[in-house]
Backbone bond lengths (Angstrom), bond angles and torsions (degrees), N, CA, C in turn:
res aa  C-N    CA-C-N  psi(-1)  N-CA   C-N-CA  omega(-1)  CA-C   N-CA-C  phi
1 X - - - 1.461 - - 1.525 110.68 -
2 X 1.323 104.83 -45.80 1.630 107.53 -175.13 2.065 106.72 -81.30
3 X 0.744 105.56 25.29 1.778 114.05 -167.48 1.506 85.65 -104.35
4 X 1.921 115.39 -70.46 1.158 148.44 -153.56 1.801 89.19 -59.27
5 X 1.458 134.53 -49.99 1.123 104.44 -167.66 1.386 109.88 -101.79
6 X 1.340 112.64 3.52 1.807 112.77 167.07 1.689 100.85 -73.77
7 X 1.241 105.24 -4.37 1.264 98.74 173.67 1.740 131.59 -111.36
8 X 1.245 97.19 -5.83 1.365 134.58 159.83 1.592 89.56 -73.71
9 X 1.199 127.80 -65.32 1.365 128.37 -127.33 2.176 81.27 -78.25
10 X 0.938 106.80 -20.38 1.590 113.15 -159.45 1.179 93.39 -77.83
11 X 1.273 123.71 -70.55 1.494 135.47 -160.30 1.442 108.23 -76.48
12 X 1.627 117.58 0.29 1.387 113.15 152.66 1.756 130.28 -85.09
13 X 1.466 78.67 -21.55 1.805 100.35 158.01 1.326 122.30 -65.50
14 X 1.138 109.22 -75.57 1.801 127.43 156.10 1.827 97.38 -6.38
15 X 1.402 93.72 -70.91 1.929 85.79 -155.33 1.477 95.31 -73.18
16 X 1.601 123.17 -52.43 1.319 96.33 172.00 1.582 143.88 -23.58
17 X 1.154 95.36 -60.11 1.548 97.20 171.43 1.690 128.85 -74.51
18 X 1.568 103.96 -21.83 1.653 104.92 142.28 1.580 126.31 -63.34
19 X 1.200 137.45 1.04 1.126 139.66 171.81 1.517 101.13 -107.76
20 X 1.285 133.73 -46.68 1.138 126.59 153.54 1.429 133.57 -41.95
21 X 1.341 110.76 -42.54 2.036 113.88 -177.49 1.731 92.23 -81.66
22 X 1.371 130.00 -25.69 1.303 115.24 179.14 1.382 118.98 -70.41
23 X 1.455 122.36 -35.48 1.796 115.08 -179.52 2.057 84.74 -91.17
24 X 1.040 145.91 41.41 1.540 145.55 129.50 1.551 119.40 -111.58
25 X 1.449 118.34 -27.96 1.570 109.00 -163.63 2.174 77.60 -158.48
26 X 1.102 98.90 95.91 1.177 105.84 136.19 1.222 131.24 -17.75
27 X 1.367 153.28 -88.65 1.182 143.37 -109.22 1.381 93.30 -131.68
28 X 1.536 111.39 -25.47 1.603 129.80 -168.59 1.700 95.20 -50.84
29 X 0.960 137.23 -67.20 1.413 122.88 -155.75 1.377 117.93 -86.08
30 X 1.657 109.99 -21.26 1.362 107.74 153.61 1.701 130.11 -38.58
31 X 1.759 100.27 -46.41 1.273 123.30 -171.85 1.440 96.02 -76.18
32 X 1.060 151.26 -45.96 1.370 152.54 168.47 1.706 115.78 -62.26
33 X 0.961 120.55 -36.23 1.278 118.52 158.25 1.771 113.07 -45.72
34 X 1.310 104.43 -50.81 1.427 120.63 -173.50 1.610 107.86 -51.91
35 X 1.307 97.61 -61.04 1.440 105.99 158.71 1.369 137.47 -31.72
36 X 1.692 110.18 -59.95 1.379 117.44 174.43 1.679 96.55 -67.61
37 X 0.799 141.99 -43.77 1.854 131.63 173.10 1.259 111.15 -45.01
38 X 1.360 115.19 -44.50 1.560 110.93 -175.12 1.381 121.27 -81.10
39 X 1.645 108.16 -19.94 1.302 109.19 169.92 1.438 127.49 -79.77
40 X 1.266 94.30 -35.86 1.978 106.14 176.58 1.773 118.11 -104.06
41 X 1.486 91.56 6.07 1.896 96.88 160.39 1.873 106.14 -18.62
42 X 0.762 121.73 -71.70 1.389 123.82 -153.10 1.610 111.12 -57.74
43 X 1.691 108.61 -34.42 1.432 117.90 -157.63 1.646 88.97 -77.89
44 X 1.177 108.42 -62.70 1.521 130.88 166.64 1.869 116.94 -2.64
45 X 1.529 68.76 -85.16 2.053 87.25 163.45 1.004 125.30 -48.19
46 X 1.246 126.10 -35.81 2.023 133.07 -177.78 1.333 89.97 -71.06
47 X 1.502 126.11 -64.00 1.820 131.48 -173.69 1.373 87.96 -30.83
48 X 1.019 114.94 -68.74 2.007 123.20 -155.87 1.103 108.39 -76.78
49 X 1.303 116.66 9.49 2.139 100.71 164.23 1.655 91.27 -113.69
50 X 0.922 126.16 -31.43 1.733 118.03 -177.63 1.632 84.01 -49.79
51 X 1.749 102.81 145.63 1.590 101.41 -170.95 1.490 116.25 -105.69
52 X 1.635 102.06 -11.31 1.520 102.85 151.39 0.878 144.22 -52.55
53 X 2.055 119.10 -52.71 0.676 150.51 -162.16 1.210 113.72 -68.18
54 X 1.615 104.97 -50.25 1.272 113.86 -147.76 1.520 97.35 -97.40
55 X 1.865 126.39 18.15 0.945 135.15 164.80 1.551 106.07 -91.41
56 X 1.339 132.76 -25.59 1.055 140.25 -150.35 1.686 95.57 -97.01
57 X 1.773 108.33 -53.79 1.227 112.33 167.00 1.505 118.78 -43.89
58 X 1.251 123.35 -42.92 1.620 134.23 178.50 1.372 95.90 -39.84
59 X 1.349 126.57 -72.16 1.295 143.21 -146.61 1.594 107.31 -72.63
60 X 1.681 103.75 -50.49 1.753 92.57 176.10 1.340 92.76 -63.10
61 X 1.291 143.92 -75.53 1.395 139.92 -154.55 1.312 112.67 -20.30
62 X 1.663 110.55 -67.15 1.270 113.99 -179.55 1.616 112.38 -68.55
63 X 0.662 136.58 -21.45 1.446 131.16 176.68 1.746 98.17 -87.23
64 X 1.017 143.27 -18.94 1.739 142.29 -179.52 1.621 95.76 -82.06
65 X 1.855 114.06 -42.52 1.284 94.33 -165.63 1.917 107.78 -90.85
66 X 1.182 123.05 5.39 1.256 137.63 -171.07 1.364 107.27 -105.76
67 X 1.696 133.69 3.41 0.985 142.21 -165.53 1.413 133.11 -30.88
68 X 1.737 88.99 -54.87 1.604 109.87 -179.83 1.492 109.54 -64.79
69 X 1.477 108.93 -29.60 1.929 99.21 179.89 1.659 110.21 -102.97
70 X 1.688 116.36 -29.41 1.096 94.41 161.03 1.757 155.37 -101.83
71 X 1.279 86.20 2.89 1.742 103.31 -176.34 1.256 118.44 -128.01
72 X 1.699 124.97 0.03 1.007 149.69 -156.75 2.140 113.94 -30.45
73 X 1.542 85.34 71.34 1.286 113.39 171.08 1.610 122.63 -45.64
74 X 1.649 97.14 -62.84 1.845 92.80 179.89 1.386 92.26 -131.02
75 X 0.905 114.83 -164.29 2.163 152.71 167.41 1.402 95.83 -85.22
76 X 1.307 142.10 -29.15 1.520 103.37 -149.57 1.358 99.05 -118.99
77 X 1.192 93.88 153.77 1.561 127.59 -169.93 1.615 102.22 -58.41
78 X 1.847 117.19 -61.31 1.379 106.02 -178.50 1.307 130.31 -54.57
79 X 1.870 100.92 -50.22 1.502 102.02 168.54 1.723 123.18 -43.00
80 X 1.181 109.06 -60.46 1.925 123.28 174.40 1.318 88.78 -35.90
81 X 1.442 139.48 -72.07 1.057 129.35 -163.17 1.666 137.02 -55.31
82 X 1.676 98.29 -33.05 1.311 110.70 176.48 1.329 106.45 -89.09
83 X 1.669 130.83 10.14 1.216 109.22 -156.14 1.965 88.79 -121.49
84 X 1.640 110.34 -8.81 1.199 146.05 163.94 1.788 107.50 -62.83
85 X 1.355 99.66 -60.64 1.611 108.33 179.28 1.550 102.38 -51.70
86 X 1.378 115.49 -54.20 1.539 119.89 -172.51 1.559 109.13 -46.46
87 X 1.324 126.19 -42.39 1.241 147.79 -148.55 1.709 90.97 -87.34
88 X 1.019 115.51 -65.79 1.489 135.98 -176.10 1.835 96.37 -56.48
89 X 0.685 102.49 -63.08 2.166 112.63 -178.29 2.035 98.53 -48.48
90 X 1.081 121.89 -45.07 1.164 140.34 -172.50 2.177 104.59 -76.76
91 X 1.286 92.36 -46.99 1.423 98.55 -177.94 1.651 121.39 -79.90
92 X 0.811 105.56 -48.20 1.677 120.04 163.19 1.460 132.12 -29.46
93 X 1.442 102.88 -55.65 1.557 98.88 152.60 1.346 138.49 -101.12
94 X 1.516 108.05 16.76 1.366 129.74 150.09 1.597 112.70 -52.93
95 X 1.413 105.71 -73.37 0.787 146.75 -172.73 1.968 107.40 -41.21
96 X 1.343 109.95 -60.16 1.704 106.16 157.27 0.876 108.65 -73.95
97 X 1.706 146.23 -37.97 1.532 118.05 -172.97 1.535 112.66 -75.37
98 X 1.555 120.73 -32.83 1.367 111.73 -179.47 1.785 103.90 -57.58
99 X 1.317 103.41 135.85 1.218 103.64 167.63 1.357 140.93 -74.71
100 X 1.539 129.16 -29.95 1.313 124.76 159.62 1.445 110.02 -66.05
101 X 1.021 143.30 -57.94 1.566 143.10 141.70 1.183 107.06 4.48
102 X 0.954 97.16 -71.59 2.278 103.01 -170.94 1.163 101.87 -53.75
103 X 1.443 114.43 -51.29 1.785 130.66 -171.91 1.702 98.52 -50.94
104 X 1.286 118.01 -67.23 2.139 130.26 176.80 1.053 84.47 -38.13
105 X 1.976 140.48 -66.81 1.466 111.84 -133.93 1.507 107.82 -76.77
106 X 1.368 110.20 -35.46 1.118 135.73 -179.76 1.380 134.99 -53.16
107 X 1.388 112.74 -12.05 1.730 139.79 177.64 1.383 112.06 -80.17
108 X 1.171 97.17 153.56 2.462 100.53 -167.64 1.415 77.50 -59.36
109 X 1.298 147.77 -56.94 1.798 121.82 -128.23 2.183 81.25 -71.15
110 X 1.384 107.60 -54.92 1.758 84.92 -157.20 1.461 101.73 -55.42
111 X 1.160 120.69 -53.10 1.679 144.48 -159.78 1.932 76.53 -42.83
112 X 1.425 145.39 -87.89 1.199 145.06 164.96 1.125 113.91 19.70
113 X 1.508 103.36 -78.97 1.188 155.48 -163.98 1.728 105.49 -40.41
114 X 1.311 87.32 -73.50 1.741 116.79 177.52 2.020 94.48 -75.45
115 X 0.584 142.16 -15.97 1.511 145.71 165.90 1.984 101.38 -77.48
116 X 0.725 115.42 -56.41 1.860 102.09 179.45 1.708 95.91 -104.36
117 X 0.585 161.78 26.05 1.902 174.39 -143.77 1.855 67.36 -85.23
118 X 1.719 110.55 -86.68 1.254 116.34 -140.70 1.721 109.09 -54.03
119 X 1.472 103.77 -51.16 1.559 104.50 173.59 1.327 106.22 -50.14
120 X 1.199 122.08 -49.75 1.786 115.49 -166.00 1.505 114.35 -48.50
121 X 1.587 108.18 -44.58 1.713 128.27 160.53 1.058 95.77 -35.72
122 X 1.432 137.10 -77.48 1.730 136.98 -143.66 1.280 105.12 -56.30
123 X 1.591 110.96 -35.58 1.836 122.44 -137.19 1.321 97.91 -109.45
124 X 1.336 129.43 -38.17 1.115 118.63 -133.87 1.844 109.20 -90.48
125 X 1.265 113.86 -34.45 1.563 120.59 148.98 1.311 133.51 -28.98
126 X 1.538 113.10 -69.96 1.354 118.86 152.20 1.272 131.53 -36.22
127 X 1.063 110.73 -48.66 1.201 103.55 -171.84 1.776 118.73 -94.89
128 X 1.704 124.68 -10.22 0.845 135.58 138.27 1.110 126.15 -8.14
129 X 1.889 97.88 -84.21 1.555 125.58 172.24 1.746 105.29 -42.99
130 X 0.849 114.96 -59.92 1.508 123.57 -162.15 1.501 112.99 -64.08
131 X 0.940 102.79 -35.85 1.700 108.41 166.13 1.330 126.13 -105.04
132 X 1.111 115.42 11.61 1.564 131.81 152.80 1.063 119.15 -80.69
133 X 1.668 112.91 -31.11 1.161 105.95 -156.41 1.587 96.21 -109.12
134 X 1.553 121.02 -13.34 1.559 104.70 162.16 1.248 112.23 -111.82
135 X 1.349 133.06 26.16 1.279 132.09 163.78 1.748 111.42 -105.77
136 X 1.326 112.16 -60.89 1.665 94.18 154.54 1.288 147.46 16.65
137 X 1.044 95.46 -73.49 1.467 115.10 -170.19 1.673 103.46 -81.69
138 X 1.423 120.22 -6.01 1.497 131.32 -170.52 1.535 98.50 -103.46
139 X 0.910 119.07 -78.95 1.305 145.47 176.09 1.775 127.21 -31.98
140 X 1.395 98.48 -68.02 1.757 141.52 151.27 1.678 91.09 85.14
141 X 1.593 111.00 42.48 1.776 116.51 158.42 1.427 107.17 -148.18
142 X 1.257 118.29 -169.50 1.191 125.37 -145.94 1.638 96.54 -113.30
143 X 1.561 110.53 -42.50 1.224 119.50 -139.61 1.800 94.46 -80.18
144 X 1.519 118.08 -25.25 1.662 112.26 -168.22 1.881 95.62 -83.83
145 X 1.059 150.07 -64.13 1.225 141.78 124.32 1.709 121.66 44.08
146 X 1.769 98.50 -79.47 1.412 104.32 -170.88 1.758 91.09 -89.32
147 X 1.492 144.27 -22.99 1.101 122.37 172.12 1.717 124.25 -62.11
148 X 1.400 112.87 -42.03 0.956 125.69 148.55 1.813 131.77 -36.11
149 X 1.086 110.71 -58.73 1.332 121.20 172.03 1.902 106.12 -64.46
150 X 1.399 120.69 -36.19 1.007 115.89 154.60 1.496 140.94 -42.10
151 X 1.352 111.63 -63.01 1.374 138.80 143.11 1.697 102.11 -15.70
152 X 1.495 100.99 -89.57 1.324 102.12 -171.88 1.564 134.15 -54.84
153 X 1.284 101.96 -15.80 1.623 123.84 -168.87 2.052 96.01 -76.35
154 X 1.409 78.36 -52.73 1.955 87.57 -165.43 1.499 106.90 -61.17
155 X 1.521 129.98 -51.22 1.138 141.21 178.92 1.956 109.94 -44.80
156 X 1.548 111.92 -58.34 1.338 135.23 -176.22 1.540 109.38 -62.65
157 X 1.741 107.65 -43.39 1.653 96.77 155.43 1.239 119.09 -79.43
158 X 1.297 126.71 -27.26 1.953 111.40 -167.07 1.926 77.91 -67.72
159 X 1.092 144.95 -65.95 1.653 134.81 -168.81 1.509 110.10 -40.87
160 X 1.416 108.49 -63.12 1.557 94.64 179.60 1.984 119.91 -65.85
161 X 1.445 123.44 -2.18 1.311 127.07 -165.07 2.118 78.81 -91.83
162 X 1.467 108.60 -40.58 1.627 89.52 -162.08 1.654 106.65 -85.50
163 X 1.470 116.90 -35.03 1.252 125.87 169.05 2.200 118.23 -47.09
164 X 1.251 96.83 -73.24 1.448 98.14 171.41 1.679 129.21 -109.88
165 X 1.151 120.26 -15.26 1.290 128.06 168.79 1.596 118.55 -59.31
166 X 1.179 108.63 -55.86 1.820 128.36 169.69 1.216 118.42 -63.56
167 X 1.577 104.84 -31.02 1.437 107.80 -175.54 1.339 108.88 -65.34
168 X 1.535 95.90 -61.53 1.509 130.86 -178.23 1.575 113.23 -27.63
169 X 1.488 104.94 -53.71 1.281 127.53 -166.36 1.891 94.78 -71.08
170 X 1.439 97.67 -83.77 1.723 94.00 176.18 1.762 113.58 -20.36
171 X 1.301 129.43 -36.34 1.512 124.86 -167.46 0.662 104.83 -82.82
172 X 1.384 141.45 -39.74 1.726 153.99 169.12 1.406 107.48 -46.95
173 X 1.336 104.25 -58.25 1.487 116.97 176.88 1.959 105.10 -33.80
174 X 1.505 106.49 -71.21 1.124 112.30 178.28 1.176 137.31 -69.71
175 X 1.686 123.69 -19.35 1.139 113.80 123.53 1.768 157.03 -15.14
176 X 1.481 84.24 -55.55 1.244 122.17 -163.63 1.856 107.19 -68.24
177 X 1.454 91.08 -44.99 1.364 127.80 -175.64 1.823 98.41 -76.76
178 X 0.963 138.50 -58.12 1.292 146.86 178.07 1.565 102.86 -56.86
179 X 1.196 123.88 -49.62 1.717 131.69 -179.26 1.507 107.92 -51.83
180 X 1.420 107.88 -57.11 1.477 135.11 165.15 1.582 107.79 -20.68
181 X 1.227 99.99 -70.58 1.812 126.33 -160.35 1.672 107.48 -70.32
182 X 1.840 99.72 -21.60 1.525 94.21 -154.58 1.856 89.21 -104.34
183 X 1.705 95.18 -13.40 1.478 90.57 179.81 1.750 117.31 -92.36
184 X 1.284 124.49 11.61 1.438 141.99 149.32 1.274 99.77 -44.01
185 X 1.480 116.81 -91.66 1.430 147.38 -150.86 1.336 95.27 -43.42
């Protein structure tokens, strides 16, 4: 009993001071969140196969990561955000143990998806802007524009994912593989 609330007593520390490093460092407790997932993966996962539970978990999750529209606690941006991370840390390994879930993430369109993710990041701004800004004025809405810029964004990363991403990766590989061999000896 007395273990259980030194351990309460911890993880009331813990978030404290994640609410604290967030109005100083942004991203810091996000990144530590990440952490505590990777460290307690296992405990996590057991919560989320109990089939009660891990219905109940569904629900805070989605309501932690929906914060700003559904519980709309404060104004601020860091808090919303860390209170998002919680939601997201909670959902994640829901999310692989539920099985139709696993089945969605797991299909070519996300698998794709998550395959140009990073190019789509690089591209997809630019080129937004750029075709907003000469389609606009043709059009006179928003919505033919950003489909378009869509279009073009996804195509321009699946090229740059096979051009330098694959490449990239294969060289590393052999690198990687050479580091390996040289760190035997």
């Amino acid at each position: 009993m007395n273990n259980r609330l030194e351990e309460l007593d911890g993880l009331r520390g813990i978030a404290s001071l994640m609410v604290f490093l967030s109005m100083k460092f942004y991203y810091l407790p996000l990144f530590i969140m990440g952490l505590l997932l990777s460290k307690h993966w296992n405990k996590l996962k057991a919560i989320n196969q109990t089939t009660k539970i891990s219905s109940i978990v569904l629900l805070v999750s989605i309501l932690l990561i929906g914060n700003r529209f559904t519980l709309n606690i404060t104004n601020n941006a860091q808090v919303e955000s860390f209170i998002t991370g919680l939601g997201t840390m909670l959902f994640i390994p829901y999310a692989i143990t539920f099985n139709p879930l696993s089945l969605f993430l797991k299909s070519p369109l996300v698998s794709f998806m998550g395959k140009i993710s990073y190019s789509f990041y690089l591209y997809h701004l630019p080129f937004l802007l750029i075709s907003t800004s000469a389609l606009y004025p043709i059009f006179h809405d928003f919505l033919i524009p950003m489909i378009i810029s869509l279009i073009i964004s996804m195509f321009i990363s699946y090229i740059s994912y096979l051009i330098i991403e694959k490449k990239s990766m294969a060289i590393f590989k052999k690198i990687e593989h050479k580091f390996q061999l040289y760190m035997k000896y």
